[in-house]
N, C-alpha and C positions, 0 to 999 in steps of 0.2 A: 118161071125163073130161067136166066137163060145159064148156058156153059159155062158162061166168065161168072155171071155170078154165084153159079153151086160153087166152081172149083173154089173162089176167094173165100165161100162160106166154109167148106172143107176147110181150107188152110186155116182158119180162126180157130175152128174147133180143135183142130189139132193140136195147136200152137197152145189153147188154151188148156187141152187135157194134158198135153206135156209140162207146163207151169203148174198145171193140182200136180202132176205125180212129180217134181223138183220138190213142192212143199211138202209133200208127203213124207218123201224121200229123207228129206234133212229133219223136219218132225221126229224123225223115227232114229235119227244121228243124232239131235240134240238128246232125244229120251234115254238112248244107250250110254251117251254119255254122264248123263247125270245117275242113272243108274251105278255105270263104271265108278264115280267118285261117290257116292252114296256106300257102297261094298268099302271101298277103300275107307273110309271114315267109321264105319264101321267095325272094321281089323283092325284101324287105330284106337277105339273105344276097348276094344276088348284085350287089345294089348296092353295100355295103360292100365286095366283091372286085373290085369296079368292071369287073361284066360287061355 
């Protein structure tokens, strides 16, 4: 393989580990978020039963 073609193959792979850890990243921001409102819905359950 020659120079140009590792360094272009580098550049994919990078490009491509950067896009897993973006999905990761936001995976893990959607989860907390639904967690955050799951807790909150929750306080509201218990408030209505007036715990």
């Amino acid at each position: 393989m020659s120079s140009n073609q590792q360094q272009n193959q580098n550049q994919k792979n990078q490009q491509n580990q950067n896009q897993n850890q973006n999905q990761q990243n936001q995976n893990q921001q959607n989860q907390n978020a639904a967690q955050q409102l799951g807790g909150a819905g929750s306080n509201q359950a218990a408030q209505n039963l007036g715990m």
